[in-house]
SEPAKOL-76574 format. One record per residue: z, y, x of N, C-alpha, C in turn; residue in one letter. Coordinates in steps of 0.2 Angstrom, whole numbers, padded with zeros to 4 digits, always signed. Layout:
BEGIN
ZYXZYXZYXA...
# end
This chain:
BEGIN
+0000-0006+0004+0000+0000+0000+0000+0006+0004X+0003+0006+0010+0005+0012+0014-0001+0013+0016X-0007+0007+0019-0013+0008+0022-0018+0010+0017X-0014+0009+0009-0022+0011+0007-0020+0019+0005X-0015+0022+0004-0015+0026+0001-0016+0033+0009X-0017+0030+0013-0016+0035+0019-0024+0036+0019X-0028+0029+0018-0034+0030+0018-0037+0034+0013X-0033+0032+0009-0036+0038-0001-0035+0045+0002X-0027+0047+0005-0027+0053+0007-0030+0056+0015X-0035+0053+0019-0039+0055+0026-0045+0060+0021X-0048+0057+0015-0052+0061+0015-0052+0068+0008X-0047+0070+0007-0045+0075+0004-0041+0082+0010X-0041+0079+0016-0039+0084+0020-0044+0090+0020X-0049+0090+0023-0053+0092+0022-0057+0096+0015X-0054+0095+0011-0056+0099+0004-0048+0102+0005X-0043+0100+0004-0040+0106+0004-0037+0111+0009X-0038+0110+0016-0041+0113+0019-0046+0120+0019X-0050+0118+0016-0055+0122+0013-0052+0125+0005X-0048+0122+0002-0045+0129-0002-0040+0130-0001X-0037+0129+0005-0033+0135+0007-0035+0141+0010X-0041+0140+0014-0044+0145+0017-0047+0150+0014X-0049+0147+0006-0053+0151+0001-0049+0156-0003X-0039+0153-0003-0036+0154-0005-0034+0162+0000X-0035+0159+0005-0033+0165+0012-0038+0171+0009X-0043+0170+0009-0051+0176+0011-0050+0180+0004X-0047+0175-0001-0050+0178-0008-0048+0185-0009X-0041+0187-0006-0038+0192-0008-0043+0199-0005X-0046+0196+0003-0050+0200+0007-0056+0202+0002X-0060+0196+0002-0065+0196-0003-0065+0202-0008X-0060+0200-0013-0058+0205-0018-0057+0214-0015X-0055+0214-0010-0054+0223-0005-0062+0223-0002X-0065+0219+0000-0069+0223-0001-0077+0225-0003X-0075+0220-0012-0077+0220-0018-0076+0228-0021X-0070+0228-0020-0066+0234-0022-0069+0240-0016X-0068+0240-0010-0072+0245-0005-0079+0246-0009X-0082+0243-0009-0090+0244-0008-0091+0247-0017X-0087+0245-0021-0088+0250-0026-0086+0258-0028X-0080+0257-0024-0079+0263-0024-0082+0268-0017X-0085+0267-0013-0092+0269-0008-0097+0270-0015X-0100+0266-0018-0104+0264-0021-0102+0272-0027X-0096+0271-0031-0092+0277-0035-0094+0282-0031X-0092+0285-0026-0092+0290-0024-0100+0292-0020X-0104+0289-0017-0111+0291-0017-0113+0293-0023X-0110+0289-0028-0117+0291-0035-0113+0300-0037X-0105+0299-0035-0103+0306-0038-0105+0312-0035X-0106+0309-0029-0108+0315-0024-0115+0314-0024X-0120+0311-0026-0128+0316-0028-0125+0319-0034X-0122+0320-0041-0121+0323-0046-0119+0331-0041X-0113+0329-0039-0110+0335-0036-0113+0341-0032X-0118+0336-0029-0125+0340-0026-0129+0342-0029X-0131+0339-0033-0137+0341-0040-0133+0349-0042X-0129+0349-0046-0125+0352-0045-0124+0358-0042X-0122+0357-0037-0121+0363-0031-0132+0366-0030X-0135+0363-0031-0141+0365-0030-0143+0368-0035X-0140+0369-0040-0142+0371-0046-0138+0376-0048X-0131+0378-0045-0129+0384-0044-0129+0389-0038X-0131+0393-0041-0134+0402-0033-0126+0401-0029X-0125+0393-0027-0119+0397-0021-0122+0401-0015X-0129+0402-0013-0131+0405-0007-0129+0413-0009X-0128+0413-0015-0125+0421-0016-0119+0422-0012X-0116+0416-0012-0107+0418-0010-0107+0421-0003X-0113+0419+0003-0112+0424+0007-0112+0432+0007X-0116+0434+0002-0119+0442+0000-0110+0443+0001X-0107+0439-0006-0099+0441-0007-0094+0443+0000X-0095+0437+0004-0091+0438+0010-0092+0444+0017X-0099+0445+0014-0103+0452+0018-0097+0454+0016X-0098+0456+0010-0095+0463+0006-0086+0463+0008X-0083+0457+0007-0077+0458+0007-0075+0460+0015X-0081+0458+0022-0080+0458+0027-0081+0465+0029X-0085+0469+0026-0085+0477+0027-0080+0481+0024X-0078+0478+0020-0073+0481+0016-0065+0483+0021X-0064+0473+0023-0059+0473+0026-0059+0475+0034X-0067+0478+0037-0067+0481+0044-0066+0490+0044X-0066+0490+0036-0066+0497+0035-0059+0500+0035X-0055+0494+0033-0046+0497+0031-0043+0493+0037X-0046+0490+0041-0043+0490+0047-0040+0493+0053X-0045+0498+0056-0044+0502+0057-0042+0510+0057X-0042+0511+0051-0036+0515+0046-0029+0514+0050X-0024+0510+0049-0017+0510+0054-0017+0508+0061X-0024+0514+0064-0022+0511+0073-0025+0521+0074X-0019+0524+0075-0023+0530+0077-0025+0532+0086X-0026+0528+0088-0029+0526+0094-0038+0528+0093X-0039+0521+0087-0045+0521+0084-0049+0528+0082X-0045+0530+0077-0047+0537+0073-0047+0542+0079X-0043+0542+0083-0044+0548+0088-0050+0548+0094X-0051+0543+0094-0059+0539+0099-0066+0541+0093X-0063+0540+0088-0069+0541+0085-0071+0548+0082X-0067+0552+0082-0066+0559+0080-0069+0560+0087X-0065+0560+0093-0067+0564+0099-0075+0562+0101X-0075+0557+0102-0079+0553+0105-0086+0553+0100X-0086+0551+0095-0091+0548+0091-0094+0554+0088X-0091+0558+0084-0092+0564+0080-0093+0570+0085X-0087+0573+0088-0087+0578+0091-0092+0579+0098X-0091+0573+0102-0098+0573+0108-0103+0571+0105X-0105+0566+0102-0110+0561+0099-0115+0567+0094X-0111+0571+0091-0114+0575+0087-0112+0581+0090X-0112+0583+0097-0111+0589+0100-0120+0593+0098X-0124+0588+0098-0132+0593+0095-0132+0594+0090X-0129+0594+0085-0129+0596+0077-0124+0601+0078X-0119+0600+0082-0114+0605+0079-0117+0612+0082X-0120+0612+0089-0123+0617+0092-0127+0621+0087X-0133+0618+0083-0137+0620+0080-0133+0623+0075X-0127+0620+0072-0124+0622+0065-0122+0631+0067X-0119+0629+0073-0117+0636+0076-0121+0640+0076X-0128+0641+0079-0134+0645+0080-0138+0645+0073X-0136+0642+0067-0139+0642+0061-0134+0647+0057X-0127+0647+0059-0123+0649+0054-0120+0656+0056X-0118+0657+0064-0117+0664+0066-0121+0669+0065X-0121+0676+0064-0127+0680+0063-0130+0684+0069X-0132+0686+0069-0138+0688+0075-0138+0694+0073X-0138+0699+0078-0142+0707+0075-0147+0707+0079X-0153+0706+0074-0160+0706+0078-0164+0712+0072X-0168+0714+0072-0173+0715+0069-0174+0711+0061X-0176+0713+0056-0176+0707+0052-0183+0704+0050X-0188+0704+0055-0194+0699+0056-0191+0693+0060X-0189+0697+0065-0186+0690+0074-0179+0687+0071X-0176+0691+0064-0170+0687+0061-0172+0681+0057X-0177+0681+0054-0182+0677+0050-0186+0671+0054X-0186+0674+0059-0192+0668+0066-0185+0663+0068X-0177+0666+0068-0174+0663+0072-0170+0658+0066X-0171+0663+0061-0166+0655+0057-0173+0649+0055X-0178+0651+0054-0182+0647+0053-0181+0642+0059X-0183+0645+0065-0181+0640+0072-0174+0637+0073X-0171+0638+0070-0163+0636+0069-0163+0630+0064X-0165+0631+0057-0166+0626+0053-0169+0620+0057X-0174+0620+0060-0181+0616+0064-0176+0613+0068X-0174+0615+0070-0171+0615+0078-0162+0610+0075X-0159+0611+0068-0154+0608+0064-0159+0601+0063X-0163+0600+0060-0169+0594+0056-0168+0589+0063X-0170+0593+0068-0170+0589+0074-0165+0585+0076X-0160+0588+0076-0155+0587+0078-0151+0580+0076X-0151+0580+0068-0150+0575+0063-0154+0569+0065X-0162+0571+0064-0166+0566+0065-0165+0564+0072X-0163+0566+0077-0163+0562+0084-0152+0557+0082X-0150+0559+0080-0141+0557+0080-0143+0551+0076X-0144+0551+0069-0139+0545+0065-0146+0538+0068X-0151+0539+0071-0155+0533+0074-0151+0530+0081X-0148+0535+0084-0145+0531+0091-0138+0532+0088X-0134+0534+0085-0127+0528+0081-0126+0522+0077X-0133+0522+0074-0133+0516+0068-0136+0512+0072X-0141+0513+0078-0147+0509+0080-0141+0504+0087X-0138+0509+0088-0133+0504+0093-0129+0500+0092X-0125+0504+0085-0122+0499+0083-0123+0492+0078X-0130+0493+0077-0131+0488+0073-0133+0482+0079X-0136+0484+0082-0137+0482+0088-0132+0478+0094X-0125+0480+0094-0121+0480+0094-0118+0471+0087X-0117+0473+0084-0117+0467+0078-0122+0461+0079X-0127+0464+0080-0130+0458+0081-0131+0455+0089X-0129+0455+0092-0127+0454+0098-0120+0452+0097X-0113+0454+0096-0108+0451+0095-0106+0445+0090X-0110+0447+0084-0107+0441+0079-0108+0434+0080X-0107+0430+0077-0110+0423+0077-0111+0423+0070X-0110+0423+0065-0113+0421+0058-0121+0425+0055X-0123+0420+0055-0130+0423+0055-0134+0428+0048X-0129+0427+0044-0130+0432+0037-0129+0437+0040X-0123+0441+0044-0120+0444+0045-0125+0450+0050X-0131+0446+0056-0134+0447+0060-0139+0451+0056X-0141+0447+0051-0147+0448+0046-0145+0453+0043X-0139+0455+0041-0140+0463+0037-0138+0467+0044X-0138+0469+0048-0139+0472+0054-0143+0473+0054X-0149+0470+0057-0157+0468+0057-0158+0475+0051X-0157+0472+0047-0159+0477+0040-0157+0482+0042X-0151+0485+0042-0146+0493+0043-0153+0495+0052X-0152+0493+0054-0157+0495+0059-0163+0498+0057X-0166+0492+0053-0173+0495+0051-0176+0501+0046X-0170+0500+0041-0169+0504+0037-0169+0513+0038X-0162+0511+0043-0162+0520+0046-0168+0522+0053X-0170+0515+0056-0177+0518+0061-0180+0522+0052X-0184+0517+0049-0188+0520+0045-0186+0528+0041X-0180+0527+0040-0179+0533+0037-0181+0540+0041X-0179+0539+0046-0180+0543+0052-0189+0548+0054X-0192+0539+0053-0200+0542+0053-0201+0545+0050X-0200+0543+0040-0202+0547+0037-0200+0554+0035X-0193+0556+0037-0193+0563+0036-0193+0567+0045X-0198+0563+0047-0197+0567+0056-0205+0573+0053X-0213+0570+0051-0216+0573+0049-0213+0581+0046X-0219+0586+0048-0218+0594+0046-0219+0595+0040X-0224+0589+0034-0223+0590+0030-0219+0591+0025X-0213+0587+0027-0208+0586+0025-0203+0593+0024X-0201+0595+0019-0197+0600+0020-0189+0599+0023X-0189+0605+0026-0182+0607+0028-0177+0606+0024X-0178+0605+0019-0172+0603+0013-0170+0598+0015X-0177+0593+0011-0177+0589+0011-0174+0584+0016X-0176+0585+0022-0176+0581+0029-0170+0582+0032X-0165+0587+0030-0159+0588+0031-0154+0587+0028X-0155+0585+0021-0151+0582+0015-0151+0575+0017X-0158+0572+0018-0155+0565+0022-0152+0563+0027X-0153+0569+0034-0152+0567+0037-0145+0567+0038X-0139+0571+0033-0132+0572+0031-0132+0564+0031X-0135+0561+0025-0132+0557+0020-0134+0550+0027X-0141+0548+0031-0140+0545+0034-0134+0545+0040X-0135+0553+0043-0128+0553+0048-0121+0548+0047X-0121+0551+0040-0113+0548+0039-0114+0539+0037X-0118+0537+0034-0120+0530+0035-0117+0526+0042X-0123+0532+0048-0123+0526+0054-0113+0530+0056X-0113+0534+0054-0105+0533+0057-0100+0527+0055X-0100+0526+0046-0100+0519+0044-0101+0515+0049X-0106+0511+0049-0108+0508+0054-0106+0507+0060X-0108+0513+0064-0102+0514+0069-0094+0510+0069X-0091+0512+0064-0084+0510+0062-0082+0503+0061X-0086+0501+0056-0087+0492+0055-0089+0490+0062X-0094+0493+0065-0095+0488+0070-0089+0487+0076X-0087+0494+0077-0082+0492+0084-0074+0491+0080X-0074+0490+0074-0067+0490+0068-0063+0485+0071X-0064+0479+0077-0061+0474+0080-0063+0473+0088X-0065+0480+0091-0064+0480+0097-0054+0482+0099X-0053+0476+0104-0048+0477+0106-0045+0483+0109X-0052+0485+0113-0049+0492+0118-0048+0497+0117X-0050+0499+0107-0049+0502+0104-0044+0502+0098X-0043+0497+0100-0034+0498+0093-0028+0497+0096X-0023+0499+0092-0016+0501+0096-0012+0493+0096X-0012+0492+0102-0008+0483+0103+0000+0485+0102X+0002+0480+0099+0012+0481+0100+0016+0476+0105X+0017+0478+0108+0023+0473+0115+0027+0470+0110X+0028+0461+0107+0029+0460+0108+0038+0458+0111X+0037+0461+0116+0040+0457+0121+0047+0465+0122X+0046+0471+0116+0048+0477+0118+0055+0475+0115X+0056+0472+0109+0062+0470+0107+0069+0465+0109X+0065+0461+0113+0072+0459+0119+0071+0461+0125X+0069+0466+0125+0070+0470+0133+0064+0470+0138X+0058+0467+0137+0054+0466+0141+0049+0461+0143X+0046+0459+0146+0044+0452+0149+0049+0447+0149X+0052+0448+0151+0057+0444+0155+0065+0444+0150X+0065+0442+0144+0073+0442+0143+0078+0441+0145X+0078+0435+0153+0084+0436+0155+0083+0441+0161X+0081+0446+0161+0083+0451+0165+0090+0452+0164X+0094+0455+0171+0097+0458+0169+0099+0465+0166X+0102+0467+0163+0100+0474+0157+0106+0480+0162X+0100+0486+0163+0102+0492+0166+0110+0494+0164X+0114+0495+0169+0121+0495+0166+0126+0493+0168X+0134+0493+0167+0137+0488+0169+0142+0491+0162X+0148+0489+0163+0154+0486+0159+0160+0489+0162X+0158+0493+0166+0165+0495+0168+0169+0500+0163X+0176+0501+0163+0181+0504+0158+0180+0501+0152X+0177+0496+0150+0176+0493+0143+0181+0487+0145X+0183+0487+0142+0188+0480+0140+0185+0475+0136X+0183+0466+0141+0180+0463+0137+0182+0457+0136X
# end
């Protein structure tokens, strides 16, 4: 009996063997049944989500982050009077030293004759048109120029490009004599002040120009454990 039942059981080792093993993998199986469907789930949700995304103007959103990025280079240097004084001296009062001269020789009066009074405001005006039309193309034209050589984000580059183009052209058009003195002066206010704009946004996070705060001023310096100027004498401690 012991012989037969050893040889009944030599050939079922082998089968259960094999559902143990079946028993071992099934769980695996089943994970990653489960992986590949949810791979599977999420591919398909992600073409909807992209169909989706291509179907709504998100390329707008960068026009928005222009806008909010001019905004906040505009009120940033606002709290650095550092900045406002470089720009006042430097920017306005030198950078526009030819306008002002002119504004001077248009506005003071002259005692001349009044034909050679008439020849000279007339040359004064000429001589103001000029003035304008050479300032706001070499403020806007460098600092735009300036941005696009600094930035990395390439929208940001691309509306530079434009601000350049725009005030070169503005420039051409009202540099001809056709163009009246009014006219050619009225612009050339409203561009001046543009490229100062521009100006502002674009140096708005140069370093060399905004006021740094020392850290290090409220424990004493570099160095904390310095020791501190003084001694303790007569004090009881």
């Amino acid at each position: 009996m012991m012989k037969k039942s050893a040889l009944s059981s030599a050939p079922l080792a082998p089968k259960f063997r094999a559902v143990l093993e079946n028993l071992k993998n099934a769980p695996r199986r089943i994970t990653l049944r489960r992986t590949h469907h949810q791979a599977h789930s999420t591919t398909t949700s992600g073409t909807v989500v992209s169909q989706e995304t291509t179907a709504t103007p998100s390329e707008w959103k960068l026009f928005f982050d222009i806008g909010e990025e001019m905004v906040k280079r505009t009120k940033i240097p606002l709290r650095h009077p550092s900045f406002v004084i470089f720009f006042s001296l430097a920017v306005v009062g030198l950078g526009g030293l030819g306008i002002w001269l002119e504004l001077y020789s248009a506005l003071v009066p002259v005692n001349h004759a009044e034909d050679a009074k008439g020849a000279l405001e007339e040359l004064s005006t000429n001589t103001l048109r000029t003035a304008f039309i050479t300032f706001f193309p070499a403020v806007a034209g460098t600092s735009a120029m300036q941005l696009i050589w600094a930035e990395s984000s390439k929208h940001f580059r691309s509306v530079a490009a434009l601000l350049l183009f725009c005030f070169l052209v503005t420039a051409l058009l009202i540099f001809p004599s056709r163009v009246s003195n009014t006219c050619a002066i009225s612009l050339g206010v409203l561009m001046s002040l543009l490229s100062l704009w521009v100006w502002w946004i674009a140096n708005a996070k140069q370093e060399d120009l905004l006021d740094k705060i020392d850290l290090d001023a409220p424990v004493g310096g570099g160095n904390p454990r310095a020791r501190l100027n003084g001694d303790t004498t007569g004090w009881n401690t």
